[in-house]
C-alpha positions in Angstrom: 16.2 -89.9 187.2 16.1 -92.8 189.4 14.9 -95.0 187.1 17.9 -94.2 184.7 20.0 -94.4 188.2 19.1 -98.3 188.3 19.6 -98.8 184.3 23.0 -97.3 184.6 23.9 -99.4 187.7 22.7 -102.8 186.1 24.4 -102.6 183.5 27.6 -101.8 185.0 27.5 -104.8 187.1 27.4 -106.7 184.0 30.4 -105.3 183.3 32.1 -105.5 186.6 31.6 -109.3 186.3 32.4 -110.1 183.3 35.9 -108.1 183.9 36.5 -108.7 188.2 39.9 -107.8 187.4 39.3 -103.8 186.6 39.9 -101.8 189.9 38.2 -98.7 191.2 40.1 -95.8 190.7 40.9 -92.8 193.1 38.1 -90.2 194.1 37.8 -86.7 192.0 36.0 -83.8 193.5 33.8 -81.1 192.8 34.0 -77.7 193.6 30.4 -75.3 193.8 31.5 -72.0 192.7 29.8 -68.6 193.3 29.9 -66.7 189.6 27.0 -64.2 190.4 24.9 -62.9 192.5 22.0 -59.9 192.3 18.8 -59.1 192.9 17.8 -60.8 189.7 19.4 -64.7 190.3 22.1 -66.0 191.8 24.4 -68.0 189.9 26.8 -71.2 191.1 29.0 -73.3 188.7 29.5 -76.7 189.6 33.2 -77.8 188.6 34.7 -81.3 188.2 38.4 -81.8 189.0 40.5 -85.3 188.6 43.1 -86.2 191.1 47.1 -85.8 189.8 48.1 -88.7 188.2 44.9 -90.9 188.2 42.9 -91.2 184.1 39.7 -92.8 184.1 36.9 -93.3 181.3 33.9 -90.9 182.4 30.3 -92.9 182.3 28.3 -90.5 183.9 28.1 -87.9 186.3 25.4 -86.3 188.6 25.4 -83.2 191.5 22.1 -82.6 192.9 22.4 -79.0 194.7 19.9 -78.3 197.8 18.7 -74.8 198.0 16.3 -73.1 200.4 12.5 -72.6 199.0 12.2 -70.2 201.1 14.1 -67.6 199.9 14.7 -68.8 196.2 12.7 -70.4 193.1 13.5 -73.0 190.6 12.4 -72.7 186.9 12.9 -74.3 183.3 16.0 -73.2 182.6 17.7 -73.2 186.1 20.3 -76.2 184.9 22.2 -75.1 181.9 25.6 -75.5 179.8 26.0 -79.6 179.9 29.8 -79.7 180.1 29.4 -83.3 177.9 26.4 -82.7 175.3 29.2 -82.2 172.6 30.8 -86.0 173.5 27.1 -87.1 172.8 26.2 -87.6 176.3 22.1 -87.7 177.6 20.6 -85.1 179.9 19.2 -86.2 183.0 18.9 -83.4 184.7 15.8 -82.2 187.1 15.6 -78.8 188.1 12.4 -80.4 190.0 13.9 -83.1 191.6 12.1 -82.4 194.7 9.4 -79.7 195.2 7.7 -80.7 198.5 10.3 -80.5 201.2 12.9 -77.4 202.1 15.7 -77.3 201.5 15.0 -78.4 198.0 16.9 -80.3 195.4 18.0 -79.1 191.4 19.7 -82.3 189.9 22.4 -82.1 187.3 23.1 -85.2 185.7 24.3 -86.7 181.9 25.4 -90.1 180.9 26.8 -92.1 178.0 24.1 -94.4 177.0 26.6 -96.1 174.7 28.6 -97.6 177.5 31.8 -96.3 176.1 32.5 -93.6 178.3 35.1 -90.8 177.2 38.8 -90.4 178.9 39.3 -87.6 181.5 43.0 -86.8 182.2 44.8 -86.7 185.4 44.7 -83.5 187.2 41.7 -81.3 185.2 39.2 -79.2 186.2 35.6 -78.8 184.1 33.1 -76.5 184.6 29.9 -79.3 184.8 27.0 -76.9 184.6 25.3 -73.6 185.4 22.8 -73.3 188.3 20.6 -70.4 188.4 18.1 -69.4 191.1 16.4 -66.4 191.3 15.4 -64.7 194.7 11.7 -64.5 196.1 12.7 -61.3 197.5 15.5 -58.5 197.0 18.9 -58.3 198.4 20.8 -58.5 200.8 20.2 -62.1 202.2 22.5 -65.0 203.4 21.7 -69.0 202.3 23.8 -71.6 201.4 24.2 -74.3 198.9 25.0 -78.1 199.5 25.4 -80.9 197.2 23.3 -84.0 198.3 23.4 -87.6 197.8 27.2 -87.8 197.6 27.5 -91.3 198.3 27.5 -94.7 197.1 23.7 -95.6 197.3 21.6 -94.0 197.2 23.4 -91.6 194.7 22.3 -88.2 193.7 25.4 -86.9 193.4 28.6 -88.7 192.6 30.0 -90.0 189.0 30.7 -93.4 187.2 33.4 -94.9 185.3 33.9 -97.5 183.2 35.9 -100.1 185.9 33.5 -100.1 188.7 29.7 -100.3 189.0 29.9 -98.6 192.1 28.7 -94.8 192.1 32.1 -92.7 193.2 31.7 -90.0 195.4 33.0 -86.6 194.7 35.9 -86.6 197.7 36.4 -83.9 198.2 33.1 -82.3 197.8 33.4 -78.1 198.6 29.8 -76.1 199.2 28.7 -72.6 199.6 28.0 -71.7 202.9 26.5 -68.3 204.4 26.4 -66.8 200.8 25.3 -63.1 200.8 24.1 -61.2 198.1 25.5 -57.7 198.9 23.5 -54.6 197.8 20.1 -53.3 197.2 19.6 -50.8 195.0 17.0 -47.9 195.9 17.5 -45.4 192.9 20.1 -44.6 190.1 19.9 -41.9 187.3 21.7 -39.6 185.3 20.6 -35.8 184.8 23.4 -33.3 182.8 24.9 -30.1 184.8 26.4 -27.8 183.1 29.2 -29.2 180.3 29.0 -32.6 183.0 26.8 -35.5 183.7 25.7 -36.1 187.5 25.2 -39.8 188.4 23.4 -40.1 191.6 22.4 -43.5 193.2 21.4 -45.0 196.6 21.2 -48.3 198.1 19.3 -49.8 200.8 22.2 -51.9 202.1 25.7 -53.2 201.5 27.1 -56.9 202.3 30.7 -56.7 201.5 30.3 -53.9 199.1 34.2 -53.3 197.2 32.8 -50.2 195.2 31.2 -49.2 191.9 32.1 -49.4 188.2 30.8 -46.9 186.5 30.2 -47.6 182.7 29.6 -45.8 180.3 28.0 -46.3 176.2 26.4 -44.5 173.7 22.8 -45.8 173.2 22.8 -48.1 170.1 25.9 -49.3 171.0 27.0 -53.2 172.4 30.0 -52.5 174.1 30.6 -50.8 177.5 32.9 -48.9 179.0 34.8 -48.1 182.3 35.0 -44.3 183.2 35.8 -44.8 186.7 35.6 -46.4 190.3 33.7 -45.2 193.3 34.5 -47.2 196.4 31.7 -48.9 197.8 30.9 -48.7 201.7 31.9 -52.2 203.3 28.8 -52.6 205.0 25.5 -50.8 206.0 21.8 -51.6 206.9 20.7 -47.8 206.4 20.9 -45.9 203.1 24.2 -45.0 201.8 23.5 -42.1 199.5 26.5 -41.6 196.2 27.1 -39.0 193.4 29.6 -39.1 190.7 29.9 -36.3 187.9 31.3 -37.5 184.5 33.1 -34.5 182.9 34.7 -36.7 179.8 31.7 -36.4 177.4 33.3 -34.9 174.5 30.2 -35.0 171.9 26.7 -34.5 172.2 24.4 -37.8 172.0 22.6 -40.2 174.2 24.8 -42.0 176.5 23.6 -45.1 178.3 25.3 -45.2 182.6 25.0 -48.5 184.8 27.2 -49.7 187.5 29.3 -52.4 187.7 28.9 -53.5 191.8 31.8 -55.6 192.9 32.2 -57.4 196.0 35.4 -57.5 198.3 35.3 -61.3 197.0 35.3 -60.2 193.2 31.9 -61.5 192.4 29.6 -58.4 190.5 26.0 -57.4 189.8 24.6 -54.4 188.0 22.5 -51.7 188.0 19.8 -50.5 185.8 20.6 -48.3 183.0 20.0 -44.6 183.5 19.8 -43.0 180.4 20.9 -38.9 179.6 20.1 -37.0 176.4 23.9 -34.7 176.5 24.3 -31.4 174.5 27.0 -29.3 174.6 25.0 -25.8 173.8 22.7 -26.2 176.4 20.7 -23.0 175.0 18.5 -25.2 173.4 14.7 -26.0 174.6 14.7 -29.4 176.8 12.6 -30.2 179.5 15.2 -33.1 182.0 12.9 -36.2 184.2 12.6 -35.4 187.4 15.2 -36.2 190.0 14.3 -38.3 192.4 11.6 -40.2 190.5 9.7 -42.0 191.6 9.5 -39.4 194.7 7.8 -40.8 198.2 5.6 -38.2 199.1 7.0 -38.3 202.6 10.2 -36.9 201.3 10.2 -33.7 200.6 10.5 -32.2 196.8 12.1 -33.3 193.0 13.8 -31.2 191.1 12.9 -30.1 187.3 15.6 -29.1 185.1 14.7 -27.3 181.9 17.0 -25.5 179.1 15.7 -22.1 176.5 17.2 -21.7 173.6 16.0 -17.6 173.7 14.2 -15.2 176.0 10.8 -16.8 176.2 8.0 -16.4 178.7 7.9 -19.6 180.9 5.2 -21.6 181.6 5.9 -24.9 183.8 2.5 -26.4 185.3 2.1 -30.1 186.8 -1.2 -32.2 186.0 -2.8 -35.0 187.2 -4.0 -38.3 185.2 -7.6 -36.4 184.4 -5.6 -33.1 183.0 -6.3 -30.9 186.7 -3.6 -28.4 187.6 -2.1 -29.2 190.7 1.0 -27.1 190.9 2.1 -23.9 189.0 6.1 -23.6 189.0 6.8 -21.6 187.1 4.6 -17.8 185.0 7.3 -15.8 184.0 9.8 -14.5 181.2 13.1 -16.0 181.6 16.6 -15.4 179.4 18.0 -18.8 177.8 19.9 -20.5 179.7 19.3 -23.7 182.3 16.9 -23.4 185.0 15.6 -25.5 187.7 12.4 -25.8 189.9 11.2 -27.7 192.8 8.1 -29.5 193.1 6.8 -30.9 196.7 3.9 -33.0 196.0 2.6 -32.6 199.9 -1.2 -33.7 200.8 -1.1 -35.0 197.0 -2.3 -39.2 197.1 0.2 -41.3 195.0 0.0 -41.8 191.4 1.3 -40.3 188.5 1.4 -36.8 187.3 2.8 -35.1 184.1 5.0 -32.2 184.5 4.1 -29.6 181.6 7.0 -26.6 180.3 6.1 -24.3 177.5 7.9 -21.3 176.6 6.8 -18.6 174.1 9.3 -16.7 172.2 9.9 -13.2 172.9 11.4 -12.1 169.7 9.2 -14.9 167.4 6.2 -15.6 169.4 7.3 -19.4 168.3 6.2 -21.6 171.2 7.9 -25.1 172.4 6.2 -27.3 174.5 7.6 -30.3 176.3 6.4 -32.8 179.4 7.6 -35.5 181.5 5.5 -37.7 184.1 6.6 -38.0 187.6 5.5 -40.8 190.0 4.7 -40.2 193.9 4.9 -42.9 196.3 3.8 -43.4 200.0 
């Protein structure tokens, strides 16, 4: 990059010499924008704006961002969307511009290798690139973001034009400082109730925490959709425990639930997608995961949900991985209908174990059998 740095800065003197007349045109600046942030990356834009009533031809530009290496990780793909690839400018960007000291750098950078340059009108704002860092650890956490090198030599941040062989610093130049990513999410699923689906989630902590989207799709399908708003609780370093019920379902299916988490500053980040199998006649034979699950065996017991379709003698056993009965829940004959059961997995090490209902007609002797595997933490 610095080798191209030195190119660039040659030739423009050439050209500064040739034409001493050309002046050096008033500063832009460049904003670094928070789009995102999750447990899964955090996302800045940087964004290029010209001062009102100054044009100059764009020759190259460059923002090296310093993060902390500490707390988040660079990869391949960490610079992306070149706001000038389509004008036939040349990538020189480096998410690895420096991996031995902390904070680290990521360096944007394209130029026109042509020497032409392209106009850029008086009072706009562009979108430059994407950065993307993902976190060594999950949420909630506080960093910030700075752009370095924003001078005239050496430059690793700053833009050319075609008038000056000087670099031009971004002036102003705005960072992101103390950036939190707000919640951490401990569990989220969906388990139907009656003619009703119950959503049930709980996070870890909340950094600014607006409230929850909660969306809404039948599986197979692209698009989401908003069924309501639960508010969020500011924020809280102890588990904040939430439940919504969704009575709109108006046909059976598999529906699809995530949340949409919004901050008090409007930047988002989802959940994972809890999935429901929904039936209107719940008299029909179903055997529903496990609620919470994965359990910590220092927490007490999960609840088993299970629907007949007809009077049946009951059968609901839980197994280990080598097929041994651990629990019996359930050795009786029960009317259709939904039931539940509990399971408490105390003195039981961690693992996984398969939950096992089968239920043998009364009337037909026809027997259903269904199972679901549970996981126990400590």
């Amino acid at each position: 990059m610095m080798k191209r740095f030195i190119r660039l800065c040659s030739l423009l003197v050439l050209t500064f010499l040739a034409f001493p007349f050309l002046l050096k045109a008033q500063n832009a600046g460049c904003d670094l924008v928070l789009v995102y942030t999750g447990d899964d990356s955090v996302r800045i834009e940087a964004q290029f704006y010209t001062p009102a009533g100054v044009t100059f031809r764009l020759q190259a530009i460059y923002v090296t961002l310093t993060y902390d290496s500490t707390v988040f990780s660079a990869f391949n793909r960490t610079i992306m969307n070149h706001r000038f690839a389509a004008s036939n400018f040349t990538s020189d960007s480096d998410p690895f511009l420096n991996v031995t000291d902390n904070p680290r750098w990521a360096g944007y950078g394209e130029y026109d290798a042509s020497f032409n340059g392209i106009n850029f009108p008086a009072n706009l704002r562009r979108t430059l690139c994407t950065f993307t860092f993902r976190p060594k650890a999950p949420g909630p956490g506080n960093t910030s973001f700075t752009i370095y090198g924003n001078v005239v030599a050496p430059a690793f941040s700053g833009y050319w034009i075609t008038t000056s062989f000087d670099n031009q610093p971004f002036t102003p130049a705005n960072e992101l400082i103390n950036v939190d990513w707000p919640v951490e999410f401990v569990s989220f699923s969906a388990v139907q109730q009656g003619r009703a689906v119950s959503l049930k989630w709980v996070t870890a902590s909340e950094t600014g925490n607006y409230g929850f989207f909660v969306e809404r799709r039948l599986a197979g399908n692209d698009e989401w959709s908003t069924v309501d708003f639960v508010p969020g609780r500011g924020n809280s370093r102890t588990d904040q425990q939430y439940l919504f019920v969704d009575k709109s379902l108006a046909r059976d299916g598999r529906y699809e639930y995530r949340l949409r988490q919004q901050d008090v500053d409007g930047s988002v980040m989802y959940s994972t997608v809890a999935a429901v199998n929904y039936r209107t006649d719940e008299s029909s034979f179903s055997l529903e995961q496990n609620y919470p699950n994965p359990l910590s065996g220092m927490q007490g017991a999960t609840v088993l949900r299970y629907s007949l379709a007809e009077r049946s003698r009951v059968s609901l056993v839980v197994t280990n991985t080598l097929g041994q009965m651990v629990a019996q829940l359930a050795d009786y004959t029960q009317s259709a209908g939904t039931w539940s059961s509990q399971w408490t997995p105390a003195g039981l090490p961690s693992g996984t174990y398969v939950a096992t209902l089968t239920a043998v007609s009364e009337s037909s002797g026809a027997v259903s059998r269904a199972a679901v595997t549970m996981a126990v933490t400590r």
